[in-house]
N, C-alpha and C positions, 0 to 999 in steps of 0.2 A: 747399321745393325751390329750388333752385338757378337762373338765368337761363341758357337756351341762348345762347351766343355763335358767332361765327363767329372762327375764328383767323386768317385771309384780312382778312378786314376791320379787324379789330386792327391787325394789324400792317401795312397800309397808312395805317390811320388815324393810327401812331405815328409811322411817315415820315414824312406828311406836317407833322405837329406839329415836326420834328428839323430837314424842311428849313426851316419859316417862321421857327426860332430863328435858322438859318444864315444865311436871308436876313436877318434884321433885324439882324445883327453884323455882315453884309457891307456895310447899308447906312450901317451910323454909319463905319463904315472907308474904304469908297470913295465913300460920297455927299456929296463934299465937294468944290468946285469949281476950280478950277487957282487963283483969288486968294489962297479960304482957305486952302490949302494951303502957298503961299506966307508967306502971311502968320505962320498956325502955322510955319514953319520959320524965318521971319526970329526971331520972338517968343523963339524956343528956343534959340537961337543968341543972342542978346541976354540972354537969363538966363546962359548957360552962361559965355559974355564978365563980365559982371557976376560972378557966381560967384568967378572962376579972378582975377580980379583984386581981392579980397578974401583970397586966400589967403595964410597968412603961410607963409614961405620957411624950412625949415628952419637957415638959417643963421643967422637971428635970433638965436637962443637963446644 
């Protein structure tokens, strides 16, 4: 035989599983401090600068 369930409880139980994943992608997203944030954006910016100034010029050719 089979295990009696409750379908109430399940599917709170799933919820709550859905919200902890949301929280913890919320938390690698906005748990990051106004320096780091900066810092990440300067860093991006500096590759991106780097990048675009490696690029060869279609006129070249």
């Amino acid at each position: 035989m089979t295990e009696v369930i409750n379908l109430r409880q399940q599917r709170k139980a799933k919820a709550r599983t859905e919200k902890e994943k949301q929280a913890v992608q919320n938390r690698l997203v906005h748990g990051q401090t106004k320096s780091e944030k900066k810092r990440k954006e300067t860093e991006s910016g500096r590759a991106a600068k780097h990048l675009d100034g490696h690029k060869r010029d279609k006129d070249d050719e």
